[in-house]
C-alpha positions as a Markdown table, in Angstrom:
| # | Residue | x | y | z |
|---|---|---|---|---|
| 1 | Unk | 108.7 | -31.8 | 85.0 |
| 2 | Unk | 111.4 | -31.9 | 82.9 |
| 3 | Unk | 114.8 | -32.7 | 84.8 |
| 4 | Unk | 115.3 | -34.8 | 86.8 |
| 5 | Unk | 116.1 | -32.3 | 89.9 |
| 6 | Unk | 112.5 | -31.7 | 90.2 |
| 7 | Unk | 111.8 | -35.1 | 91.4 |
| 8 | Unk | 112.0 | -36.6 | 95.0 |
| 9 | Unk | 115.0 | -39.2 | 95.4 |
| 10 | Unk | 115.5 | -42.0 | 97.6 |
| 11 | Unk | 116.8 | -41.0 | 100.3 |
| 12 | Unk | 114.7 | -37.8 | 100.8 |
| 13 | Unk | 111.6 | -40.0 | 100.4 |
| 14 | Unk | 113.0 | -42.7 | 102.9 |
| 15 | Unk | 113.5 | -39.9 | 105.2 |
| 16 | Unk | 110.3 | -38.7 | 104.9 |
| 17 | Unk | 108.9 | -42.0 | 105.7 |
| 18 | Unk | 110.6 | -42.8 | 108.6 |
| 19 | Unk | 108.7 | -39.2 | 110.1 |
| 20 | Unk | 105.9 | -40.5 | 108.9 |
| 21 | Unk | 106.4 | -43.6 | 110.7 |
| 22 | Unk | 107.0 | -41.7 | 114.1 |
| 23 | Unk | 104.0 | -39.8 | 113.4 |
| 24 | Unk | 101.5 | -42.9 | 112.5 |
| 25 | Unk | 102.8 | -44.3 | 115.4 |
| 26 | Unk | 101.7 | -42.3 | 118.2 |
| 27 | Unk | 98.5 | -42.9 | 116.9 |
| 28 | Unk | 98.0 | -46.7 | 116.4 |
| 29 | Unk | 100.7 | -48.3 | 119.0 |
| 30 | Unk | 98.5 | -46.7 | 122.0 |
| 31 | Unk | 94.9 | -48.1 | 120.1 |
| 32 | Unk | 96.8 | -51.2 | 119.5 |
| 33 | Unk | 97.8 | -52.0 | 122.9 |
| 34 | Unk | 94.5 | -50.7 | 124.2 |
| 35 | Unk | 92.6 | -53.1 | 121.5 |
| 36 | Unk | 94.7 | -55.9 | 122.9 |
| 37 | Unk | 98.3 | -55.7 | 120.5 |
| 38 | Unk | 98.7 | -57.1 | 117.0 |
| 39 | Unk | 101.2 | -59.5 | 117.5 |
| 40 | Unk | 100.1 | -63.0 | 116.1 |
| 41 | Unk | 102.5 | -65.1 | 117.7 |
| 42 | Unk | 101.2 | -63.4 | 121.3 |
| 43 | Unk | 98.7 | -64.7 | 123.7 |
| 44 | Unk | 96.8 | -61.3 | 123.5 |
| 45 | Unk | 96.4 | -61.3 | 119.5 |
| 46 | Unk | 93.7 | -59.1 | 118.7 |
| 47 | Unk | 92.7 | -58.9 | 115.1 |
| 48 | Unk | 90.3 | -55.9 | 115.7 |
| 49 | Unk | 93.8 | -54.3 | 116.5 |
| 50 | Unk | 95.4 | -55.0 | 113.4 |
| 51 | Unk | 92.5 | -54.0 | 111.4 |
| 52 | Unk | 92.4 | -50.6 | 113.1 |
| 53 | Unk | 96.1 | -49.9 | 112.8 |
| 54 | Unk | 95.5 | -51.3 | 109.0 |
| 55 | Unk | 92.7 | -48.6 | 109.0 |
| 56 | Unk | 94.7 | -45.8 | 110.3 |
| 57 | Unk | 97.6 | -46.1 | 108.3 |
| 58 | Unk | 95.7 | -46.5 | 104.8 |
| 59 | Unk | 93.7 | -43.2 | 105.7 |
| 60 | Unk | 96.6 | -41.2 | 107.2 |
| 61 | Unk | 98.6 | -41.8 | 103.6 |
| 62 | Unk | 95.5 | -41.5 | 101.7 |
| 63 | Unk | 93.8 | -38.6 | 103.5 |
| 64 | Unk | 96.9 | -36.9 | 103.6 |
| 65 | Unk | 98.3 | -37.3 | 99.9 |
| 66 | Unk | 95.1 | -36.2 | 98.4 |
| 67 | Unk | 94.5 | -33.3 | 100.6 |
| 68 | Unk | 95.7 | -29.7 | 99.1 |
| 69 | Unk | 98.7 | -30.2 | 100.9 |
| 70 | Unk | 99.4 | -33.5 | 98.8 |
| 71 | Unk | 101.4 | -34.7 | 101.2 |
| 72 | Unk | 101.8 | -36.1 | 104.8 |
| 73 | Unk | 103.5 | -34.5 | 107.7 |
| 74 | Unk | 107.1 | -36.8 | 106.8 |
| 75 | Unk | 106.8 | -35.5 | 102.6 |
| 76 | Unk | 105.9 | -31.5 | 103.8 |
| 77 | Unk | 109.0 | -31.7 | 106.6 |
| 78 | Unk | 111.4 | -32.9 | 103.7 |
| 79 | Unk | 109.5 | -30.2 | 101.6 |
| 80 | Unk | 107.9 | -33.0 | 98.7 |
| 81 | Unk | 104.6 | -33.8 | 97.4 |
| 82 | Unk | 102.5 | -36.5 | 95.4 |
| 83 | Unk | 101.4 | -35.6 | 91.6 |
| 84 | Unk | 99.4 | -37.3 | 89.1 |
| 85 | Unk | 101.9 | -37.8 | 85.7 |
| 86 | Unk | 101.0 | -34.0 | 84.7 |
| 87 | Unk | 101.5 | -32.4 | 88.2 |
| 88 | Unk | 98.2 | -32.1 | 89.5 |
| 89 | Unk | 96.9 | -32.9 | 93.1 |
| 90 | Unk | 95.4 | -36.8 | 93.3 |
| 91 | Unk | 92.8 | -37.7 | 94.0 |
| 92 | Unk | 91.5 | -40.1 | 97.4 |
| 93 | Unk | 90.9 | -43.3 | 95.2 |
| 94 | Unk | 94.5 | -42.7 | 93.2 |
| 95 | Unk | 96.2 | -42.2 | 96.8 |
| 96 | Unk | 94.6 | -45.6 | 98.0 |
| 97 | Unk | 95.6 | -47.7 | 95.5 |
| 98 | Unk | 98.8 | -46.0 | 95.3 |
| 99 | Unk | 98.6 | -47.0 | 99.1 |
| 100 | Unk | 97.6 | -50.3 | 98.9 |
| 101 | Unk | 100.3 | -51.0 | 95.9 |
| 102 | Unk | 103.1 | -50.1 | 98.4 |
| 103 | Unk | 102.7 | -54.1 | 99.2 |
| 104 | Unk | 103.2 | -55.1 | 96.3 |
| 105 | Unk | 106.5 | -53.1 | 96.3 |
| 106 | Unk | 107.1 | -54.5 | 99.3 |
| 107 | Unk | 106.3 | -57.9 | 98.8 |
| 108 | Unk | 108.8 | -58.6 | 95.5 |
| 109 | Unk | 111.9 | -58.4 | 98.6 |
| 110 | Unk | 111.7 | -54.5 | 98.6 |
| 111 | Unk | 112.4 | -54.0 | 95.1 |
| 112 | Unk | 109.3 | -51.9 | 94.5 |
| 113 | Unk | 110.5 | -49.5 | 96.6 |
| 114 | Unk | 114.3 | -49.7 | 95.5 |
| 115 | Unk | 113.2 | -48.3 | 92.1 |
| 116 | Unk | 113.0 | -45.3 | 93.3 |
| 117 | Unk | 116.7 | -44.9 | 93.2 |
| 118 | Unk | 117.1 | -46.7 | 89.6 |
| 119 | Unk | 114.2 | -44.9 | 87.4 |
| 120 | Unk | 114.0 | -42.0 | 85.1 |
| 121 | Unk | 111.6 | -40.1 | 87.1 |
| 122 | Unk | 112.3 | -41.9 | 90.2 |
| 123 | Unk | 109.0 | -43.6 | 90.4 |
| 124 | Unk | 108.8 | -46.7 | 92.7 |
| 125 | Unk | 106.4 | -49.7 | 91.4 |
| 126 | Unk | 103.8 | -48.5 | 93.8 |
| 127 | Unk | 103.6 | -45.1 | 91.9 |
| 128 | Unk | 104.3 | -46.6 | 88.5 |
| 129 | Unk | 100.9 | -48.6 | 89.3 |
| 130 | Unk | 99.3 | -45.6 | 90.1 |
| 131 | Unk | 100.5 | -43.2 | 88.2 |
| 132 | Unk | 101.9 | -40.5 | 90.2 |
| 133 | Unk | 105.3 | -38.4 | 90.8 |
| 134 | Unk | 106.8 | -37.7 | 94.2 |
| 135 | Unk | 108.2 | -34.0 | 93.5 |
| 136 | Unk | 110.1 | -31.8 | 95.3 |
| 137 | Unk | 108.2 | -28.3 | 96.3 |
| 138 | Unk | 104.9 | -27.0 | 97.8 |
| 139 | Unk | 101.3 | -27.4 | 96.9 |
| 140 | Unk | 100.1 | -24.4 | 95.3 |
| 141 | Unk | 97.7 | -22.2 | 97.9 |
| 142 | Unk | 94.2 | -22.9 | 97.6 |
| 143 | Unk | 94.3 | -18.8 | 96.5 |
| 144 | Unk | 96.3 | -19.7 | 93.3 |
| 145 | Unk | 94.4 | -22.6 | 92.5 |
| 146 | Unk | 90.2 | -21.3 | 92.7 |
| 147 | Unk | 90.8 | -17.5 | 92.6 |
| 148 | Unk | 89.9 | -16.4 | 88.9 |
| 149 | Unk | 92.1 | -13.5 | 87.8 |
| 150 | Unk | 90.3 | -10.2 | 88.2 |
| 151 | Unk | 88.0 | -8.6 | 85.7 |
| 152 | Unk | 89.2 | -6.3 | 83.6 |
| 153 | Unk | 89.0 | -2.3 | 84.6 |
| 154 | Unk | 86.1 | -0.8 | 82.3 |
| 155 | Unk | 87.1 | 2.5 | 80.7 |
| 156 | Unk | 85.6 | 5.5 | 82.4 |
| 157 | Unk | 83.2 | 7.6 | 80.0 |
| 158 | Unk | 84.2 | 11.1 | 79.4 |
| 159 | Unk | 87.6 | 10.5 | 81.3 |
């Protein structure tokens, strides 16, 4: 990863998670209403519904991110992925903290995530934390990753 072309940008990554968003969401807004809503201030708060939404969206991103696609339907559509610092696939634990420091990011006003636009490898606080990249491209094929190059040819005898 050597210029700076090869990594995701702000608004391709912003893009991708407002798919993402759309796609989360046809999941939990159904179980959450079903479970009662999540809305504290309502008379139907149900914190089972929270938790599961919580639950959902922690394993989409985490699932997803360390799969072989490395990336969730939102990051393949806008054609990125998630790295460790030397370009390999992460793994479930590094994808759920890298989850979980999103809040941080978003905690500190937003700022977290705003970095993204400001730093060298454009690397918001969540993936500083964790250490990962948000690159554009594919995840190599399972093929180029486990298949061993072929043996060589042996000479034929008397040929």
């Amino acid at each position: 990863m050597n210029g700076t072309s090869d990594y995701a940008g702000f608004w391709r990554r912003v893009a991708a998670l407002i798919l993402d968003g759309f796609v989360v969401g046809i999941v939990t807004v159904p179980l959450t209403l079903a479970l009662g809503g999540d809305d504290p201030s309502s008379s139907t708060y149900s914190p089972a519904a929270s938790s599961v939404s919580a639950a959902i969206t922690w394993l989409y991103y985490a699932l997803m991110e360390s799969s072989a696609k490395q990336a969730t339907v939102g990051k393949m559509a806008l054609g990125i992925i998630v790295t460790d610092l030397e370009g390999r696939r992460i793994g479930f634990g590094k994808a759920t903290g890298r989850h979980f420091a999103k809040i941080l990011s978003a905690l500190i006003l937003g700022i977290g995530f705003l970095m993204v636009a400001f730093t060298q490898r454009k690397q918001g606080l969540h993936d500083i934390l964790a250490g990962t990249l948000v690159v554009r491209g594919q995840a190599p094929s399972q093929a180029q990753v486990t298949a061993p190059p072929p043996p060589p040819t042996p000479p034929m005898p008397g040929g």
